[in-house]
Every structure is written in C-alpha cells, then in structure tokens.
PDB file as gemmi writes it, atoms N, CA and C in Angstrom:
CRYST1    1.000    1.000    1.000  90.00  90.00  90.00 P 1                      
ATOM      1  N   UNK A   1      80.989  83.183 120.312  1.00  0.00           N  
ATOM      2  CA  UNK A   1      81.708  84.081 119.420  1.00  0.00           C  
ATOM      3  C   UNK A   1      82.783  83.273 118.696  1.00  0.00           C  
ATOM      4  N   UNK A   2      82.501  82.681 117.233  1.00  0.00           N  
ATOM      5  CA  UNK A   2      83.361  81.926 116.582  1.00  0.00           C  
ATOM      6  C   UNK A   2      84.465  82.836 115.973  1.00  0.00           C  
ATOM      7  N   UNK A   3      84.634  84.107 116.365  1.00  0.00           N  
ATOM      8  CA  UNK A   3      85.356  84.870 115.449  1.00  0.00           C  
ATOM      9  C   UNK A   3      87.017  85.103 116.336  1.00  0.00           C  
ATOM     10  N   UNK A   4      86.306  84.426 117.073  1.00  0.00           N  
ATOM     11  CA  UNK A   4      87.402  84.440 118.033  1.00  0.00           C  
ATOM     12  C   UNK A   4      88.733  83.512 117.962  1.00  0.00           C  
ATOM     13  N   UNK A   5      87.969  82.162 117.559  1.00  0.00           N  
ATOM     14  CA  UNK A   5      88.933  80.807 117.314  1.00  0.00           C  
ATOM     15  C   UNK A   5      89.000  81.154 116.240  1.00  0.00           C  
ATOM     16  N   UNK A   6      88.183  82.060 115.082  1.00  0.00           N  
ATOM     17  CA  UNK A   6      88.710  82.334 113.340  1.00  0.00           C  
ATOM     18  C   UNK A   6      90.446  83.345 113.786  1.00  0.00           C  
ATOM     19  N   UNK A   7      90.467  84.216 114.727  1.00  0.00           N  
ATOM     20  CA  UNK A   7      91.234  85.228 114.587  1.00  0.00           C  
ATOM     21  C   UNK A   7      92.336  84.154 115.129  1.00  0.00           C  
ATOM     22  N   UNK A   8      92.518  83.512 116.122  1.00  0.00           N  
ATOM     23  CA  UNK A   8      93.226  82.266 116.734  1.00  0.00           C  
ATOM     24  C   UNK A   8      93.917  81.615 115.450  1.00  0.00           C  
ATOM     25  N   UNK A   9      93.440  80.843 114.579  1.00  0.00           N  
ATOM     26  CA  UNK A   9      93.916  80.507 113.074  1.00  0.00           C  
ATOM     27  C   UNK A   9      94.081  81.734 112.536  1.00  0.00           C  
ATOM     28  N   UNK A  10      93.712  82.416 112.421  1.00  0.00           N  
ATOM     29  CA  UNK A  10      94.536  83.115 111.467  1.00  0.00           C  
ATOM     30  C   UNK A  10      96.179  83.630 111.789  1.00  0.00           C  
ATOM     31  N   UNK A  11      95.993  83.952 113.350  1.00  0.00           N  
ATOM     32  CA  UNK A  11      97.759  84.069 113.738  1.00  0.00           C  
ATOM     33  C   UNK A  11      98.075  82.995 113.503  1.00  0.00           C  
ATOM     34  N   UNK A  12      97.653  81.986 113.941  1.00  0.00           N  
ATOM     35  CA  UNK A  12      98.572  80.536 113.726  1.00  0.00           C  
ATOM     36  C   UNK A  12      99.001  80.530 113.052  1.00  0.00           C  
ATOM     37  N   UNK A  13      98.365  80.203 111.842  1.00  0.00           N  
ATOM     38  CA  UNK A  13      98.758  80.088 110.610  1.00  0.00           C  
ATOM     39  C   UNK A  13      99.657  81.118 110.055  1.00  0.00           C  
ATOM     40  N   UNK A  14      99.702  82.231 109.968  1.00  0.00           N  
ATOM     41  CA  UNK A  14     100.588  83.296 109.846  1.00  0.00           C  
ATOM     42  C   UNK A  14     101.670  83.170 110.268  1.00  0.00           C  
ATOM     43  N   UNK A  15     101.932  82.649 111.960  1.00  0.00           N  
ATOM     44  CA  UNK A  15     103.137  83.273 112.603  1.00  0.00           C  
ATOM     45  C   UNK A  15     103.741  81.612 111.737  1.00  0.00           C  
ATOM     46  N   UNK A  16     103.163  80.242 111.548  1.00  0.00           N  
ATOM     47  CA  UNK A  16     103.571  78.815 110.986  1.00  0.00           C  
ATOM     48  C   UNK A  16     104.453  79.801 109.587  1.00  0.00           C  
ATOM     49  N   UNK A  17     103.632  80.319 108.580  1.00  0.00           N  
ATOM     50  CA  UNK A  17     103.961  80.641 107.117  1.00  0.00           C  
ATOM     51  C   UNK A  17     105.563  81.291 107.715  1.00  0.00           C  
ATOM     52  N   UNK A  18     105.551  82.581 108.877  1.00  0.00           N  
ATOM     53  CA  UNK A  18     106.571  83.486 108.771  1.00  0.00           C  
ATOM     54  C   UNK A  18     107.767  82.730 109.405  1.00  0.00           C  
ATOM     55  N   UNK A  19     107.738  81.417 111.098  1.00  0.00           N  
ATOM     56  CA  UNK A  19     108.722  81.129 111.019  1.00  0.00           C  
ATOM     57  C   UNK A  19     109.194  79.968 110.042  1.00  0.00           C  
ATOM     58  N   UNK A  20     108.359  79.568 108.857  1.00  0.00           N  
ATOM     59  CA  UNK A  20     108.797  78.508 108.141  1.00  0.00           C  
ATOM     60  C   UNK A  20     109.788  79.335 107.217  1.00  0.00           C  
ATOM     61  N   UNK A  21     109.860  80.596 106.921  1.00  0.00           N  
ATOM     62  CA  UNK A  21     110.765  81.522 106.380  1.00  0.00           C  
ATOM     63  C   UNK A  21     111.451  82.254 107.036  1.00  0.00           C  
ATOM     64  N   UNK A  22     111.916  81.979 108.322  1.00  0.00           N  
ATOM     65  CA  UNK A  22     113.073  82.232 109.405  1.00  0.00           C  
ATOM     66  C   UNK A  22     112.697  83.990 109.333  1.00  0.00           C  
ATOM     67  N   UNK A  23     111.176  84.475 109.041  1.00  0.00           N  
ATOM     68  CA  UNK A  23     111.117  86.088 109.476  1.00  0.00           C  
ATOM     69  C   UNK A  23     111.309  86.102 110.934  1.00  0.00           C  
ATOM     70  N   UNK A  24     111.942  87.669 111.274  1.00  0.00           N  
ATOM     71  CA  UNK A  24     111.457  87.802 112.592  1.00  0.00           C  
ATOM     72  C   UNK A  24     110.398  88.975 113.319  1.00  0.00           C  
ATOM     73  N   UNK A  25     109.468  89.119 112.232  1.00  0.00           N  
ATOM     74  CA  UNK A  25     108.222  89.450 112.138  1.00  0.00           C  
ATOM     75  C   UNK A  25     107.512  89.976 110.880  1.00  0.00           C  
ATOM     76  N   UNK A  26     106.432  89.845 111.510  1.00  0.00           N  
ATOM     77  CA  UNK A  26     104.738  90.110 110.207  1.00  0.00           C  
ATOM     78  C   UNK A  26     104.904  91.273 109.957  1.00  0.00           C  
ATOM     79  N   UNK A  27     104.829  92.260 108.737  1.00  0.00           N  
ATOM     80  CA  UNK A  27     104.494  93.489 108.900  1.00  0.00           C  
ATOM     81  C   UNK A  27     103.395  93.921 108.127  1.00  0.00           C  
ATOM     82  N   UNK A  28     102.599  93.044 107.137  1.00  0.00           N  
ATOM     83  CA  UNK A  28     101.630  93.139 106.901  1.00  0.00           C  
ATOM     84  C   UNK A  28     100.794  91.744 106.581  1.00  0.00           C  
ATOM     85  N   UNK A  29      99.716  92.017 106.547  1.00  0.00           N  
ATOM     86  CA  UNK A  29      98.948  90.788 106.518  1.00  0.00           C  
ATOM     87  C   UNK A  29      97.044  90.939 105.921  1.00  0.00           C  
ATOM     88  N   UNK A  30      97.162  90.283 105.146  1.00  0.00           N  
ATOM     89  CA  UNK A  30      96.140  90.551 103.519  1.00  0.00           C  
ATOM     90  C   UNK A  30      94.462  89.283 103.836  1.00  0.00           C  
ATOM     91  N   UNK A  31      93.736  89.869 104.152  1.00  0.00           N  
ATOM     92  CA  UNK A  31      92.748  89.105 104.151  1.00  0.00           C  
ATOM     93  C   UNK A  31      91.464  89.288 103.450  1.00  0.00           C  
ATOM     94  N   UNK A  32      91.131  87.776 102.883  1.00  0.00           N  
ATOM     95  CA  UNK A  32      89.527  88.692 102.195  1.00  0.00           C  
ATOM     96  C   UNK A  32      88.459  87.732 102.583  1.00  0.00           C  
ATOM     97  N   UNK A  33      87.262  88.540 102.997  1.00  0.00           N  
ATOM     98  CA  UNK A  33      86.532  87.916 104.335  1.00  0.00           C  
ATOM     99  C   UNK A  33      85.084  87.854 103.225  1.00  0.00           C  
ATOM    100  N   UNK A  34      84.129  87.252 102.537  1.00  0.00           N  
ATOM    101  CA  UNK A  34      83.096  87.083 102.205  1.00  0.00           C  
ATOM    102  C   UNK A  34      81.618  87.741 102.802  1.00  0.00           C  
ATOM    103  N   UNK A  35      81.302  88.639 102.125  1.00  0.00           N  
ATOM    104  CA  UNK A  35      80.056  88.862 103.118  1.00  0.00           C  
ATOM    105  C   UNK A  35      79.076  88.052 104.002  1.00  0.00           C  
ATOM    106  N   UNK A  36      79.132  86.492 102.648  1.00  0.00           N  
ATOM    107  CA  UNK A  36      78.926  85.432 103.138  1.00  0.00           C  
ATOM    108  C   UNK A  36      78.865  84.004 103.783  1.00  0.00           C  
ATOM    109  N   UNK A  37      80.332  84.918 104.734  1.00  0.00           N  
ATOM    110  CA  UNK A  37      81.109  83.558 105.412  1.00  0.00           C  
ATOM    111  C   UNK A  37      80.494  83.736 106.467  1.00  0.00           C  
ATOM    112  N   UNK A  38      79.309  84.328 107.224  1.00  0.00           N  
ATOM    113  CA  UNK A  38      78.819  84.291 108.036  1.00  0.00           C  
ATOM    114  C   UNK A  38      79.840  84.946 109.700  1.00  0.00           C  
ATOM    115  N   UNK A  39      80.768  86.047 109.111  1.00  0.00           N  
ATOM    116  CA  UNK A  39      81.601  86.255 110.052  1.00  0.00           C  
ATOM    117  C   UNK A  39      81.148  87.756 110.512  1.00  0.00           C  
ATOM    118  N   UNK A  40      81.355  88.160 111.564  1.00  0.00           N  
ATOM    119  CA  UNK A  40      80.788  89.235 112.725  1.00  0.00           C  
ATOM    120  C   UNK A  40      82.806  90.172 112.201  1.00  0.00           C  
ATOM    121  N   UNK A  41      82.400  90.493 111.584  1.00  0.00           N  
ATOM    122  CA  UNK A  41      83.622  91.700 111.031  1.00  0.00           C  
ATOM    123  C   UNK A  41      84.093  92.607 111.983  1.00  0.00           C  
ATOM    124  N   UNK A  42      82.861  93.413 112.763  1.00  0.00           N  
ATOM    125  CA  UNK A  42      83.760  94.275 114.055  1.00  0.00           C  
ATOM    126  C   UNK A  42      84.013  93.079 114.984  1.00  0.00           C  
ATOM    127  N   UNK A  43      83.485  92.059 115.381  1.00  0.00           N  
ATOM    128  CA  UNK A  43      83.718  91.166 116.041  1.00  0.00           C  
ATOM    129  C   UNK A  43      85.204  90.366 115.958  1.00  0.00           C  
ATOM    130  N   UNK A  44      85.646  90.088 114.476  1.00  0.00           N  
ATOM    131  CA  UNK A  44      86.674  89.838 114.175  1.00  0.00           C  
ATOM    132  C   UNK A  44      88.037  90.356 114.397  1.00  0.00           C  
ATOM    133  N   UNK A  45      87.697  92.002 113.994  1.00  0.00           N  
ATOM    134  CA  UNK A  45      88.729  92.905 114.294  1.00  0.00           C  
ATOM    135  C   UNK A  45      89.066  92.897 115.858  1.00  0.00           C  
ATOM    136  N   UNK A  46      88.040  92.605 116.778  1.00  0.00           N  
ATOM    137  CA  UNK A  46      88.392  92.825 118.388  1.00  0.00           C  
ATOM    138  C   UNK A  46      89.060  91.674 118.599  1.00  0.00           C  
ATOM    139  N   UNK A  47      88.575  90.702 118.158  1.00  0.00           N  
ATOM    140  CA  UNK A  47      89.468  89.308 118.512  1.00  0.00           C  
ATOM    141  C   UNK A  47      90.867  89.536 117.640  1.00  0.00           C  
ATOM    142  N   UNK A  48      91.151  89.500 116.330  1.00  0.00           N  
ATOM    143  CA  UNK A  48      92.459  89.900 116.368  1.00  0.00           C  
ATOM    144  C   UNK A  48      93.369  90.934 117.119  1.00  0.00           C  
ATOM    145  N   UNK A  49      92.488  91.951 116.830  1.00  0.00           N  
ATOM    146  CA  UNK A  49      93.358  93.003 118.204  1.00  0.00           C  
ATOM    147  C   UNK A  49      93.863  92.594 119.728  1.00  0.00           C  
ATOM    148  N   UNK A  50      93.099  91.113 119.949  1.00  0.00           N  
ATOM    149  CA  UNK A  50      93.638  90.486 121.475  1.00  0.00           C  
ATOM    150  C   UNK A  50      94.478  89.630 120.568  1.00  0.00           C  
ATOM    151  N   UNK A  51      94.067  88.798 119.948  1.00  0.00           N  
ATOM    152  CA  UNK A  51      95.107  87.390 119.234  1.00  0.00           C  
ATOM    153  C   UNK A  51      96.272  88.343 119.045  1.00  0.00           C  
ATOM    154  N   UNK A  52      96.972  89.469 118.167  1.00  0.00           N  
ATOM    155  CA  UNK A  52      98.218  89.758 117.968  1.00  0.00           C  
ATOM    156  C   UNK A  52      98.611  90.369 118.785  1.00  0.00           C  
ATOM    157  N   UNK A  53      98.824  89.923 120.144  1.00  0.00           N  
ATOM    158  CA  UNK A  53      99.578  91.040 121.432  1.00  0.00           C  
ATOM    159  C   UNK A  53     100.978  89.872 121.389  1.00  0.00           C  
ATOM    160  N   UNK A  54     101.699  89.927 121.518  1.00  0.00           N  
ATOM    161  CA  UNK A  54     102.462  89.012 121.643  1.00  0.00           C  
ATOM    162  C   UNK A  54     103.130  88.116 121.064  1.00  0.00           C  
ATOM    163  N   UNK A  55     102.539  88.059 119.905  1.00  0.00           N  
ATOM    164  CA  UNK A  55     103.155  87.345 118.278  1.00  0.00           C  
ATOM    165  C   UNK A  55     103.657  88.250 117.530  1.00  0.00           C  
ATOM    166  N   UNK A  56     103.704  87.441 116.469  1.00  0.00           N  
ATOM    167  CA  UNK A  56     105.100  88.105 115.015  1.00  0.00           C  
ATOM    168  C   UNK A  56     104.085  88.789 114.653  1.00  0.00           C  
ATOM    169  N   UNK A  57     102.595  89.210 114.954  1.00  0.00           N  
ATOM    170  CA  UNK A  57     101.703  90.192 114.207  1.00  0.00           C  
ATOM    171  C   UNK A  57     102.018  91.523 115.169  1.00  0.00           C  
ATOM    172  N   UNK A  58     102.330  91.411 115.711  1.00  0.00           N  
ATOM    173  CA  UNK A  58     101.586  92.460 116.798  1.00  0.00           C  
ATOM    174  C   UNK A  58     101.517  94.039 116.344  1.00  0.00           C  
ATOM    175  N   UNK A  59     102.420  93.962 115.350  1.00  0.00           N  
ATOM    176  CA  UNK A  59     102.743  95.510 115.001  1.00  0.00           C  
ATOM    177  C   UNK A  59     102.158  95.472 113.860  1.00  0.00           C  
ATOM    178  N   UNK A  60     101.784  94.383 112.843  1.00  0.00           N  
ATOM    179  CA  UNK A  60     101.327  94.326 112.043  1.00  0.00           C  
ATOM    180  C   UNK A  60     100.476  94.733 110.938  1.00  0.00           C  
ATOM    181  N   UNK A  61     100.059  95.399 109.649  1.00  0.00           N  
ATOM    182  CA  UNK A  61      99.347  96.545 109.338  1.00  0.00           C  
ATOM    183  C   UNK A  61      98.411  94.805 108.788  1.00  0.00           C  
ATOM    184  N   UNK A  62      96.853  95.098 108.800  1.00  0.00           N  
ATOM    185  CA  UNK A  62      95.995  93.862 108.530  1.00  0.00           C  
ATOM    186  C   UNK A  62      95.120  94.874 107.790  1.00  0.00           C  
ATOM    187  N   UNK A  63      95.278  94.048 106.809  1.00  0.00           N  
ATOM    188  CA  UNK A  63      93.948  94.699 105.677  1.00  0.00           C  
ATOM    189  C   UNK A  63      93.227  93.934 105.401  1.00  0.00           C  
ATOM    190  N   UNK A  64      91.930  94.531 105.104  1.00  0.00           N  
ATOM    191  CA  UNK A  64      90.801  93.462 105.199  1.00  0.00           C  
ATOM    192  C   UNK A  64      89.921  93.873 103.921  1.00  0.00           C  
ATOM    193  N   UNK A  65      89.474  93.269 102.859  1.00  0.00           N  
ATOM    194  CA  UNK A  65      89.082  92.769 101.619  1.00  0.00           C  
ATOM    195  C   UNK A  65      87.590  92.522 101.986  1.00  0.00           C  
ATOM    196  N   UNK A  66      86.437  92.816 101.922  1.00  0.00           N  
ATOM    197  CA  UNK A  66      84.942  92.255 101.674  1.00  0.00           C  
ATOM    198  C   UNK A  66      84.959  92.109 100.507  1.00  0.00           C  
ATOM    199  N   UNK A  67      84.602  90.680 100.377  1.00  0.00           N  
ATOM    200  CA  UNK A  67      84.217  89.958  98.684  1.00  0.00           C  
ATOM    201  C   UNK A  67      82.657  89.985  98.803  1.00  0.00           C  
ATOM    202  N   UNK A  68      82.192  90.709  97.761  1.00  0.00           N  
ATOM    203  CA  UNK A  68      80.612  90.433  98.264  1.00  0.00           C  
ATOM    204  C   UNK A  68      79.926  89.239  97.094  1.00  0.00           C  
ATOM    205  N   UNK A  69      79.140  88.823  98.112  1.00  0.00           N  
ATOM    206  CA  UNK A  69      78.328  87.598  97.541  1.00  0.00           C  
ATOM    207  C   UNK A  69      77.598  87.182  96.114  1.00  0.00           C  
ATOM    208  N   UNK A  70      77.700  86.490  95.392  1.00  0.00           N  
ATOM    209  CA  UNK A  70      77.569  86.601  94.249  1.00  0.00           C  
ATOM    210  C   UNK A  70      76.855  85.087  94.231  1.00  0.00           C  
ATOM    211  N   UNK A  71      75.719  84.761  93.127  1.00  0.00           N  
ATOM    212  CA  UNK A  71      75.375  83.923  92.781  1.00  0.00           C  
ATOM    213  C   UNK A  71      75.280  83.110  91.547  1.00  0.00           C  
ATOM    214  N   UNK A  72      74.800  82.106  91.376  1.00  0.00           N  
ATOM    215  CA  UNK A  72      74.509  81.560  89.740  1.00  0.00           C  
ATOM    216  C   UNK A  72      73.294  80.625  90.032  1.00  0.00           C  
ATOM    217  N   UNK A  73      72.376  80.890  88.617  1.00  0.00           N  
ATOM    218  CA  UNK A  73      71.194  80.054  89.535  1.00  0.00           C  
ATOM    219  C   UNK A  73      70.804  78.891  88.184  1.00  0.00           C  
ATOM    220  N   UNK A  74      71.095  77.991  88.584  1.00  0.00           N  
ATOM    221  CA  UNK A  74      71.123  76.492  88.489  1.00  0.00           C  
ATOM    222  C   UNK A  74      69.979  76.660  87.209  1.00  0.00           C  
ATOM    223  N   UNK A  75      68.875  77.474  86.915  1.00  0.00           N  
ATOM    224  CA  UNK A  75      68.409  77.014  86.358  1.00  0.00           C  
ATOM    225  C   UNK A  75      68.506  77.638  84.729  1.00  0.00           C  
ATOM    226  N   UNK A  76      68.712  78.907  84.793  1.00  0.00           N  
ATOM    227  CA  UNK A  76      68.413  79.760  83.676  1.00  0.00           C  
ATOM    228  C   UNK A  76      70.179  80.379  83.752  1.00  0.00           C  
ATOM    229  N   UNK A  77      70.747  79.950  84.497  1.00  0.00           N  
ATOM    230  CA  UNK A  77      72.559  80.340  84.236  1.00  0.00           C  
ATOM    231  C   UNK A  77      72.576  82.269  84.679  1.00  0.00           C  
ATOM    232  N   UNK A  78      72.037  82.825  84.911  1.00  0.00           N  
ATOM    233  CA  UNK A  78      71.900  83.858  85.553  1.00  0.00           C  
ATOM    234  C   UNK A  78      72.870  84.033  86.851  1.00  0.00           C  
ATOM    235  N   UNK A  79      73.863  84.768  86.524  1.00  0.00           N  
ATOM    236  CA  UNK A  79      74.390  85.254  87.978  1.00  0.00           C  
ATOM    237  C   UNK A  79      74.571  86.662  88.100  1.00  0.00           C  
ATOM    238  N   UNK A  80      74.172  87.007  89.846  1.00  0.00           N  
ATOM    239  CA  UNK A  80      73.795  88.016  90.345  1.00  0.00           C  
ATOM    240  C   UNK A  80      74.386  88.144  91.625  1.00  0.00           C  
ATOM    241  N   UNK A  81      73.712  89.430  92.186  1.00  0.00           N  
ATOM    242  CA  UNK A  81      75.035  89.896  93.874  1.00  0.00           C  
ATOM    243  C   UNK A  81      73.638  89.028  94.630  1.00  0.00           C  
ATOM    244  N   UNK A  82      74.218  88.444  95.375  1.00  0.00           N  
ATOM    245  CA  UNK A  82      73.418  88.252  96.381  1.00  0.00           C  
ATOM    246  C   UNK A  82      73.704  87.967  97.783  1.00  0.00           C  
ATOM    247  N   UNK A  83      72.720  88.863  98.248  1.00  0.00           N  
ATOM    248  CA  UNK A  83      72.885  89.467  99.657  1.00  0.00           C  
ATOM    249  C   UNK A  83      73.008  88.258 100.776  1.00  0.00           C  
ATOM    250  N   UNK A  84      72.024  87.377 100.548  1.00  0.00           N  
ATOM    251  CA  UNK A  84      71.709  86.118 101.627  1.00  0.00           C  
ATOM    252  C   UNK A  84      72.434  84.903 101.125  1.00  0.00           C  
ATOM    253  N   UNK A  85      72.495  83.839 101.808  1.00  0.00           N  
ATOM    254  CA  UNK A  85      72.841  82.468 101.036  1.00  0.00           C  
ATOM    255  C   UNK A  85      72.025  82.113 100.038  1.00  0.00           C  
ATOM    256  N   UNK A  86      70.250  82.759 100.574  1.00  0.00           N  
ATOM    257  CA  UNK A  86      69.462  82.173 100.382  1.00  0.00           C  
ATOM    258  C   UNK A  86      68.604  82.947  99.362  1.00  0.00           C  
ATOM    259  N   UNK A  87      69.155  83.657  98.433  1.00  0.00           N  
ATOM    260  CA  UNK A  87      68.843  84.585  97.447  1.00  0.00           C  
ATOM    261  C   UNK A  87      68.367  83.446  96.379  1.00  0.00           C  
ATOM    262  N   UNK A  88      66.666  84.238  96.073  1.00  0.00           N  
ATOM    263  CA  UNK A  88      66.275  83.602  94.947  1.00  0.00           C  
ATOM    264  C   UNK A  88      66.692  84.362  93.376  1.00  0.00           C  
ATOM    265  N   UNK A  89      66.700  83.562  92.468  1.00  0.00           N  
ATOM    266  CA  UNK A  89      67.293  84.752  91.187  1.00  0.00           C  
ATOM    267  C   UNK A  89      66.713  85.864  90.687  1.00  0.00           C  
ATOM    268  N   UNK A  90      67.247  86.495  90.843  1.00  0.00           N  
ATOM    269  CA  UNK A  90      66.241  87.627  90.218  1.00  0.00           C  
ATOM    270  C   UNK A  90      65.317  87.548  89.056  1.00  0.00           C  
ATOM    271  N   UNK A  91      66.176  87.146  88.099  1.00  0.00           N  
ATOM    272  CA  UNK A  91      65.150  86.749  86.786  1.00  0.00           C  
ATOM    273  C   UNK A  91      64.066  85.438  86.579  1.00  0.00           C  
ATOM    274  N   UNK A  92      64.320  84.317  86.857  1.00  0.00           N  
ATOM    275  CA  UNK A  92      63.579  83.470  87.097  1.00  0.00           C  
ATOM    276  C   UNK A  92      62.473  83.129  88.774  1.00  0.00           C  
ATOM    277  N   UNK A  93      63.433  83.587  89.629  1.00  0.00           N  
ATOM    278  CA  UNK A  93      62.861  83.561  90.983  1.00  0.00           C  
ATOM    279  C   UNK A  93      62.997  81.568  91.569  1.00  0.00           C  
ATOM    280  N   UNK A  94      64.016  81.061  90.702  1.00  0.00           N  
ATOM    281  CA  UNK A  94      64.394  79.839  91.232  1.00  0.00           C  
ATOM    282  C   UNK A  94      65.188  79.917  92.432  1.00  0.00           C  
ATOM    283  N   UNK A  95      65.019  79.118  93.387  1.00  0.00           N  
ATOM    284  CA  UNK A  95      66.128  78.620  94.656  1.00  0.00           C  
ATOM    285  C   UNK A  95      67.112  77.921  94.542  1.00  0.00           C  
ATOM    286  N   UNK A  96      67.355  77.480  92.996  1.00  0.00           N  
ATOM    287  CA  UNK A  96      68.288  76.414  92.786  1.00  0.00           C  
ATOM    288  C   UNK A  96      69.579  77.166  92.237  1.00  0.00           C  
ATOM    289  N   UNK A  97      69.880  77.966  93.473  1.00  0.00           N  
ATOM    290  CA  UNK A  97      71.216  79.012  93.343  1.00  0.00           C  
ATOM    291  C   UNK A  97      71.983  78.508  93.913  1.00  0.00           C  
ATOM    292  N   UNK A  98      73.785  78.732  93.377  1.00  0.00           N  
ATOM    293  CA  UNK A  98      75.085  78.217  94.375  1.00  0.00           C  
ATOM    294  C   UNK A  98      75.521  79.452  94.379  1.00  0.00           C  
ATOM    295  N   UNK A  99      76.183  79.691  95.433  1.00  0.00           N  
ATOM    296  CA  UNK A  99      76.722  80.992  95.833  1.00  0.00           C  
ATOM    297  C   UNK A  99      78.345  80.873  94.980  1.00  0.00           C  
ATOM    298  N   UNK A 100      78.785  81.597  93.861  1.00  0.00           N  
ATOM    299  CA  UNK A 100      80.193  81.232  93.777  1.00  0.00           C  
ATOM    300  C   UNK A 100      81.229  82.423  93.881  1.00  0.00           C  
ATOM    301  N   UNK A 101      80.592  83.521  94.687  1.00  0.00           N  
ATOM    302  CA  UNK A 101      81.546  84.139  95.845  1.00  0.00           C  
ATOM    303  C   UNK A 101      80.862  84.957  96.884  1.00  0.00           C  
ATOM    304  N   UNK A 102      81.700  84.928  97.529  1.00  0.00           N  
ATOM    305  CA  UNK A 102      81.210  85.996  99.353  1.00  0.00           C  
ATOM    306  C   UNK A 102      81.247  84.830 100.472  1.00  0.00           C  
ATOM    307  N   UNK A 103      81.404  83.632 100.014  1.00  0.00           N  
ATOM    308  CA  UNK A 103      81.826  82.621 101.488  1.00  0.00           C  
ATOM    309  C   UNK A 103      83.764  82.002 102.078  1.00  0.00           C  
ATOM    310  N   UNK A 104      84.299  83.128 101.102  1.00  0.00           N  
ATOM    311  CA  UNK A 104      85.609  82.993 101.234  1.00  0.00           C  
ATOM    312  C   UNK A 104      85.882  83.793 102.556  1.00  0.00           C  
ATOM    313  N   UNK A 105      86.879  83.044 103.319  1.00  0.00           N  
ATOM    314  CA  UNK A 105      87.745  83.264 104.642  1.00  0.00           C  
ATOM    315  C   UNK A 105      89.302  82.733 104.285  1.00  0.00           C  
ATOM    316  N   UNK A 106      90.060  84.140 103.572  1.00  0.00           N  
ATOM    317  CA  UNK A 106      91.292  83.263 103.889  1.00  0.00           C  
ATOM    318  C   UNK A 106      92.200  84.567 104.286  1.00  0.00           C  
ATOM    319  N   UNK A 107      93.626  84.204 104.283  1.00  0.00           N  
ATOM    320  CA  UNK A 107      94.615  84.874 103.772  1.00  0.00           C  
ATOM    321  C   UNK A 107      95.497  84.691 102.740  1.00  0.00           C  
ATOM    322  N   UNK A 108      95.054  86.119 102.137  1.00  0.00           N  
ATOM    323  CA  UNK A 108      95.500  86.396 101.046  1.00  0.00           C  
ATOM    324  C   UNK A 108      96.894  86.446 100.433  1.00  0.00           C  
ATOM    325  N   UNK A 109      97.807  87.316 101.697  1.00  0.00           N  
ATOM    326  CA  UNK A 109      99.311  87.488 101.588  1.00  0.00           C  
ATOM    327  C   UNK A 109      99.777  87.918 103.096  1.00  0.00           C  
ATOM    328  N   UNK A 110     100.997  87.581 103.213  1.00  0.00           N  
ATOM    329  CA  UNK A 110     101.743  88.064 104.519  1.00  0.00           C  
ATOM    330  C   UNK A 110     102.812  88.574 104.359  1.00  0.00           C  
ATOM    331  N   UNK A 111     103.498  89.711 104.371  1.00  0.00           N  
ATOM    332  CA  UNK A 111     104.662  90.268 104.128  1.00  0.00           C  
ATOM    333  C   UNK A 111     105.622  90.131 105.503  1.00  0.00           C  
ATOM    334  N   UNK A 112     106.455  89.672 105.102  1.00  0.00           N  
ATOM    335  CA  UNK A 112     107.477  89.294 106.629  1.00  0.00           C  
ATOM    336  C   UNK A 112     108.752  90.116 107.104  1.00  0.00           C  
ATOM    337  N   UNK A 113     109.378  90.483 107.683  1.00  0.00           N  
ATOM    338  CA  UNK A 113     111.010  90.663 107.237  1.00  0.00           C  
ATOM    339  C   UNK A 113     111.663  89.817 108.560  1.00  0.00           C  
TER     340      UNK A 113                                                      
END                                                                             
C-alpha cells in the first residue's frame, strides 16, 4: 500500500511549509490527485486519517481535487480525456499518446494560522 508513504509526505511536507512560517497549525490543506497517478483514493484518505493524529493537520479540513486524465497524440495533435495511460486516440487510433494531465500528485495550498 504506497498510499501510505504518499500520505507520510504529504504531512511532512506540510507540517516543513507550516513550521517554516512559525504557524501553530494547518487548518486547511488543498490537494489535486490525477486519475492517473495511479493512487488508491479511499486508500489515501485512510492513510491520511492515521498520518494526521498528532501533527499540525490533525484538525485540518483536506480537500481533494480529481484532475482527470487527458491526452495528446503525437501523431495527428488530437487531444482527448483519457481514461488509461494507455489510451489509443480516438481519431487516428495511434499509441503515440503523452498523457498531459491526470498524473499530477501534489499540494496545491495550505492555509496555516
């Protein structure tokens, strides 16, 4: 379960951003997760719900963003939603697609006081 060490970084990194600004806690916290970052979403939410017991999140309101997957296909410039990594184009039916959104994992914003 990698969603586990994802939820692990994500406090890290959070509680790093809030005491580098002397907060003395998170009260919200902004994430946008890719359909195609290959991440287990209820899976995620359970591991953060253990990761913020005890940190500057704990009370924290966490919103969560699905970017869905989007393509462009290398050959005919066509971009489309696509569901898999591995989406052929719709119009041509080439494989020579780059995904240029839905594999984003970040955070977005953290509100502190």
């Amino acid at each position: 379960m990698h969603e586990l060490s994802i939820a692990q970084s994500i406090v890290e990194l959070a509680e790093k951003q809030a005491r580098n600004h002397q907060a003395k806690c998170i009260e919200e916290l902004e994430l946008e997760i890719g359909s195609l970052a290959g991440v287990e979403l209820q899976s995620l939410e359970f591991a953060l719900e253990s990761c913020v017991k005890g940190t500057l999140l704990e009370n924290a309101r966490i919103i969560r963003h699905t970017i869905a997957g989007e393509g462009r296909c290398g050959d005919c410039e066509t971009a489309f939603p696509a569901d898999t990594l591995f989406s052929p184009c719709p119009v041509c039916g080439s494989y020579a697609v780059k995904i240029i959104k839905g594999k984003e994992l970040r955070i977005k914003s953290i509100v502190v006081k």
